[in-house]
N, C-alpha and C positions, 0 to 999 in steps of 0.2 A: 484742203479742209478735211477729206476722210484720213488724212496720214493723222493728221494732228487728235481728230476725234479717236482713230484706234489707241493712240499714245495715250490718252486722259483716262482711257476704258483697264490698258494696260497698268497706269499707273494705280486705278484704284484698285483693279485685282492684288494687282503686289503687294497694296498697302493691306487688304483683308486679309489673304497670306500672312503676311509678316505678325497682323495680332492673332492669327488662329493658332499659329504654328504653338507659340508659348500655355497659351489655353489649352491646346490639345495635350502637352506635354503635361501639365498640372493635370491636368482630367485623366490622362492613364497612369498618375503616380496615384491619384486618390483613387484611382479604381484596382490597382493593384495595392494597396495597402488595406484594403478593406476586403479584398480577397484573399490576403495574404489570411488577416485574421479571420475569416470566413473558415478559411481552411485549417488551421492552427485550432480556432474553435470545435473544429470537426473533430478532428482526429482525437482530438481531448475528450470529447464526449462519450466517442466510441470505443476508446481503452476504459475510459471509467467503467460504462456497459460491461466491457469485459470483465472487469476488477469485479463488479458484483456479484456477474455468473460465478466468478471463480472463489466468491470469499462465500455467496450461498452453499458453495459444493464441498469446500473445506468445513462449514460448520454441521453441516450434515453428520459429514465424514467424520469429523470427532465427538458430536455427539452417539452419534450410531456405534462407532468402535469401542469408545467409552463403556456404555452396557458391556459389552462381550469385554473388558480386557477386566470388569469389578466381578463378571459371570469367574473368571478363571484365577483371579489372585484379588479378589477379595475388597475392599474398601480401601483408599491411599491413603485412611487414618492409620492403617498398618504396612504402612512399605515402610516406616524407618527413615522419611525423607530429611534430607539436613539441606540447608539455605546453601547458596553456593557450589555445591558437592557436586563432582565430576561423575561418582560411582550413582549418586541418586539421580541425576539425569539422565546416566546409561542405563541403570535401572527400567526408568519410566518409559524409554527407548525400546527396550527390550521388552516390554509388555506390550507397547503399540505394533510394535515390528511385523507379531502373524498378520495382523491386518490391512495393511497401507501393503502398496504396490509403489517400491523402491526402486529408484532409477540410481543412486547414486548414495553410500555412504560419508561422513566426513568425520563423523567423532568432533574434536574438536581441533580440526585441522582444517589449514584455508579449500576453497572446491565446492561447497553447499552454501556460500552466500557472498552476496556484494555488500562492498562497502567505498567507500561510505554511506551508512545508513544514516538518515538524518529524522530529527526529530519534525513537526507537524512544523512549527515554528521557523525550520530552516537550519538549525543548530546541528552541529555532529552530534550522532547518537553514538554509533559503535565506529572502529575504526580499525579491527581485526578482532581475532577470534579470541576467545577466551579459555581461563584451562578447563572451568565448570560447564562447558555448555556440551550440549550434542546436538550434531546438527545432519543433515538429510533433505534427499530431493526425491519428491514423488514423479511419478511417471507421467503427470502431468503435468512438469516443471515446475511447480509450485517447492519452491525452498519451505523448508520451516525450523524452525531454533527452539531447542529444548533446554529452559532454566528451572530450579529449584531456587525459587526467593523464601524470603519468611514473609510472614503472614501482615507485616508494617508496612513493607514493600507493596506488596500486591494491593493491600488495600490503598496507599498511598499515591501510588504513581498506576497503579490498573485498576482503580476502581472498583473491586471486589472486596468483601467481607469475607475472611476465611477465619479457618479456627484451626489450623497450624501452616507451618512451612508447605506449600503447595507447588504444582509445578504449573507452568503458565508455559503457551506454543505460542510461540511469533511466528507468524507465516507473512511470507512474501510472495501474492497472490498471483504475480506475472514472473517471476521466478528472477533468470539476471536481469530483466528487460529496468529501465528505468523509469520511474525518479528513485526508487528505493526509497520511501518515507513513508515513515509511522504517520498511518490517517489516510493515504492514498494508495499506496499498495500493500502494505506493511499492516498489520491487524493482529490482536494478540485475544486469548483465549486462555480460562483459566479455571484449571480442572479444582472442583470443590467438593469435597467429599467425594460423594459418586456422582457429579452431574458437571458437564460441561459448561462453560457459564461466559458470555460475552464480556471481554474487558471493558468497565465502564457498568455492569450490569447494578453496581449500587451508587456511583457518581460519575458523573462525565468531566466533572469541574474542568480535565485538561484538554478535556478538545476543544480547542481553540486554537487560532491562527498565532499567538503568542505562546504558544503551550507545548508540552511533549507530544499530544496527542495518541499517550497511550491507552487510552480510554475509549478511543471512537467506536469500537466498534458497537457496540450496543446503541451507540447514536444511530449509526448509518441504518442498522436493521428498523432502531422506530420511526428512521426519516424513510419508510418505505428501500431499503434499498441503496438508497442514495446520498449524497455527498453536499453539505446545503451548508457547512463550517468553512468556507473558504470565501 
């Protein structure tokens, strides 16, 4: 009789066994999958955080250098700047240059940026270097791309109002580290007359998750900071 009673005892552990084992296995795929995103969500937040530090310090930095480079040659209604031009972005280059702390030249040669650069959207922006651009890496690995648009452009796809051909900075606020995209690391900036001016500072229309997202930045600064287009 005891043989028989341990047998029924045995057989019903085995049988709780046999349904725990499958439950336990679902229970640590859902608990690793929401850990997974736990931590995915982490780390996301915490580069963003950085992204801000680092796009607050850049705008500083070109508004402050700004002053001092109109202090020493004068208003950029007189540099002669032409849309595209290789010599007008070395130009605008070589005005910035006493002031920035340079890690690294490129002209417009591969070495001061990553690509694929992609648009807000997900779209290829850039996909190599161009002849008009000049490009450079500050000491704080922050890339940044120096263009000459005309004034259609910039208001068009950066959101600024100008009154000639101006030169706009693209910065790459975590330098090669990735996603490389316009809206999340990537932020442009657009010298207007004598004042530094956030891309997006007259319309934002394209920041948007279907859009180039050349324009964010003036978003991100009135969203406090932050990143609230995605």
């Amino acid at each position: 009789m005891r043989n028989l009673i341990h047998e029924v005892d045995f057989r019903k552990n085995s049988a709780k066994s046999a349904f725990a084992l499958p439950d336990l296995l679902i229970a640590l795929t859902i608990i690793g999958v929401i850990a997974a995103l736990f931590i995915s969500n982490l780390v996301a937040s915490i580069n963003e955080k950085r992204n801000m530090v680092a796009l607050k310090k850049i705008q500083n930095s070109l508004t402050q250098v700004t002053q001092l480079v109109i202090v020493d040659n004068m208003s950029p209604l007189y540099w002669n700047l032409s849309e595209y031009d290789y010599e007008s972005a070395q130009k605008a280059y070589s005005f910035y240059k006493p002031y920035f702390k340079i890690l690294r030249e490129c002209s417009n040669q591969q070495g001061c940026w990553k690509y694929p650069t992609k648009y807000l959207s997900g779209r290829v922006y850039l996909t190599h270097t161009e002849p008009y651009q000049y490009m450079f890496t500050l000491t704080d690995g922050m890339n940044v791309l120096i263009n000459v648009f005309s004034k259609e452009i910039i208001e068009e796809e950066f959101g600024v109002k100008v009154s000639a051909p101006s030169v706009v900075f693209i910065v790459d606020v975590n330098g090669d580290k990735k996603p490389n995209q316009v809206g999340s690391d990537i932020f442009a900036f657009v010298l207007d007359e004598d004042r530094i001016l956030p891309a997006g500072a007259d319309s934002t229309y394209n920041c948007n998750t279907a859009g180039f997202g050349l324009a964010c930045t003036a978003r991100v600064m009135n969203d406090n900071w932050s990143i609230s287009y995605y």
